[in-house]
N, C-alpha and C positions, 0 to 999 in steps of 0.2 A: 504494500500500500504506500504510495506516495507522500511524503510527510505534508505535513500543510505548509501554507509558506506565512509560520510564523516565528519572527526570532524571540525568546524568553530571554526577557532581560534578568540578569543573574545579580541582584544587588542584596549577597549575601552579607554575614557578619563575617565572614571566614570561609580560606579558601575550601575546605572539607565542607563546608555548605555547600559552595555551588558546586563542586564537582558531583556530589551527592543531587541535587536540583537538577544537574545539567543530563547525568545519568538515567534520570527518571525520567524527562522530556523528550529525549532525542530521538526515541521510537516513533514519536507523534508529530516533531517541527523539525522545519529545515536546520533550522539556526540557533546559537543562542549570543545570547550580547553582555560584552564584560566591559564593565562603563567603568568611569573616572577615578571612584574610588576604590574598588577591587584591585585594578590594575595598577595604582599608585600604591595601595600596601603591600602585593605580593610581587609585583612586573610580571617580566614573561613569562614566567613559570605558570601564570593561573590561565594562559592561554593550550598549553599540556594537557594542564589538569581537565578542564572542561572539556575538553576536543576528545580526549580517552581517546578508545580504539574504532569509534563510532565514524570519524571520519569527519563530524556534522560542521557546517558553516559557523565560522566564528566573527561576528559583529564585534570590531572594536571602537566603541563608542568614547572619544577621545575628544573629540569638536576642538580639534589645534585651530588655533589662533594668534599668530605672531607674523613678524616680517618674514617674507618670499623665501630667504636662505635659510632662518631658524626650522622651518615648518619644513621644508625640504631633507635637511636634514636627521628633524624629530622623525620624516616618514620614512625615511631610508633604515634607520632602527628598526621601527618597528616591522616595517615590510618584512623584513626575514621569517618573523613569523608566519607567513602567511595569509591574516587573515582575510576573509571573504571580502569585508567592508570594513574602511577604515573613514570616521567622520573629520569632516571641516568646517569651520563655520564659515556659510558664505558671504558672510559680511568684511569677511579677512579680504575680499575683493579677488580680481579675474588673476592677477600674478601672482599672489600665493596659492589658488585655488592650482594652477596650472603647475605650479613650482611642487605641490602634492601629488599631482596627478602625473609627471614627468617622473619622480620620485620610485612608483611603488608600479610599476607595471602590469603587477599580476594582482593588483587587490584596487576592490570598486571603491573609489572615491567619492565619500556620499559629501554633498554640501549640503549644511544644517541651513534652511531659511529662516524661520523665526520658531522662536521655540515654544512648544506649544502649551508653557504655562503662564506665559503673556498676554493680556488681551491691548484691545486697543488704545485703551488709557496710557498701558505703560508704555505700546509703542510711542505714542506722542511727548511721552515725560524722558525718551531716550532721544527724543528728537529724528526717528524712523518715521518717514509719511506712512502713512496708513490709509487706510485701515487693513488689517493682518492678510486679509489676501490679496490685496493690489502689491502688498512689500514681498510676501511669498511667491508673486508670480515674475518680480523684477528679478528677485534672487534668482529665482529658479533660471531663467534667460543668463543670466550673467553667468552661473555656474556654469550651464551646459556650454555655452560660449567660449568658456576657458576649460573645457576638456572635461565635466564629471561628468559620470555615465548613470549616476547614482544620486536622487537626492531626499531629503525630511521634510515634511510638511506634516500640517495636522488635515484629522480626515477632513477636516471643513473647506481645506482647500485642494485636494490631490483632485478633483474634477475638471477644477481651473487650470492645474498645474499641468495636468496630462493635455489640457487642449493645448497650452501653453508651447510647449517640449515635444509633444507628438508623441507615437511610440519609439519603442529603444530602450528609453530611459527608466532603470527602475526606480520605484518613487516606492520610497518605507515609510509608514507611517506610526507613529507613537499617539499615544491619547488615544488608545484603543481600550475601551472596555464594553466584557459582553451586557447584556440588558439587567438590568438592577445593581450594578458592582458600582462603590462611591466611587465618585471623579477624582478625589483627592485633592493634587495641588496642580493636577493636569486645569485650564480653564478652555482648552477646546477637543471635545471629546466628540466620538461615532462609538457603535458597537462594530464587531468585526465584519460582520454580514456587508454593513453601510460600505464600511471603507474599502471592502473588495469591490463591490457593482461600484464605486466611484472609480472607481481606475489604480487603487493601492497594488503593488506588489507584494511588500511584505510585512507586516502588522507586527508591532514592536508591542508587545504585552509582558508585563511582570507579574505588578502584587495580585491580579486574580490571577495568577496562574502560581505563583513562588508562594505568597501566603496562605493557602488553601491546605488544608489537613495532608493532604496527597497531592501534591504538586503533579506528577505522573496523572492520575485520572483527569485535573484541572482541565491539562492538558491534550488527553484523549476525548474530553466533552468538548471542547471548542472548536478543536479539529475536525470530529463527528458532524458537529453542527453546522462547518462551513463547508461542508462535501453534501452534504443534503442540500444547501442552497444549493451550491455550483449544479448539481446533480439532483434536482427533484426528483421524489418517485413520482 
């Protein structure tokens, strides 16, 4: 059976958490994703750890942000690892996006456009024109312009984004939660069904899936539930 195309975000306490989290998932999702902090307590090592013998896509969700040469640099480290997708923020503009994407040849270069627990208010308090998806769809042009194959949006705008960008381009979406799970400190949110029919690639999901008594089934019901859309009986 085909995994679904969701990456679980892995924001354990430790790294024998996520590997344990990552273990349980991977029969179910393509991916999982080892964000800022994981990967600043343990570094490469918890990219191993999670990957096991399973193969699965490893999302490294890093959102570098510095001058053209720093970030070139920081991707050429990490590059050896491998992983599947490596984040940038595309606000870092078109030649550090480029100077990323020149960097790591064999891993997709996602550019972050606004991040999706932002609303309007703060774009205008960061002095960002807005409102969130006129700035995620400028982003999005400018990324793919300077070479990303890969970018983040929230689901509220990956319909805009995909008319935007065309096909090609995979478009991951975070601020995924299924129907009843609190929003948290996500402020633009779809359930996962939404943000697949809008043009998503691959749906960034955690705490319903990591927090849940059984991580492993969490993520066998989600899965289930979006291969029944794709596939009504």
């Amino acid at each position: 059976m085909t995994p679904a195309p969701i990456a679980v975000a892995l924001d354990a306490p430790d790294l024998e958490t996520a590997a344990r989290w990552a273990a349980l998932v991977t029969p179910h999702v393509s991916t999982v994703k080892v964000g800022l902090e994981l990967y600043l307590r343990y570094g490469p090592d918890v990219i191993a750890s999670v990957r096991g013998a399973s193969g699965v896509q490893v999302f490294l969700d890093l959102k570098l942000h510095d001058i053209p040469n720093t970030v070139a640099g920081a991707t050429r480290a990490v590059a050896r690892l491998r992983p599947a997708f490596l984040t940038v923020h595309a606000a870092g503009g078109p030649a550090m996006i480029r100077a990323a994407v020149e960097a790591a040849p064999h891993t997709q270069i996602a550019a972050v456009t606004v991040l999706t627990s932002l609303t309007d208010a703060d774009l205008a308090a960061v002095g960002l024109a807005g409102p969130a998806e006129d700035a995620v769809r400028r982003l999005a042009a400018l990324s793919v312009g300077a070479g990303a194959r890969a970018l983040v949006c929230s689901p509220n705008e990956v319909a805009a984004v995909r008319a935007e960008v065309g096909p090609g381009i995979t478009l991951i979406t975070p601020g995924v939660r299924p129907p009843g799970a609190d929003s948290q400190d996500q402020a633009r949110v779809a359930t996962p069904e939404q943000a697949l029919a809008d043009g998503a690639d691959l749906l960034v999901i955690g705490r319903p899936i990591t927090g849940s008594a059984d991580p492993g089934a969490a993520a066998a019901g989600i899965a289930a539930s979006l291969r029944r859309t794709s596939h009504p009986v």
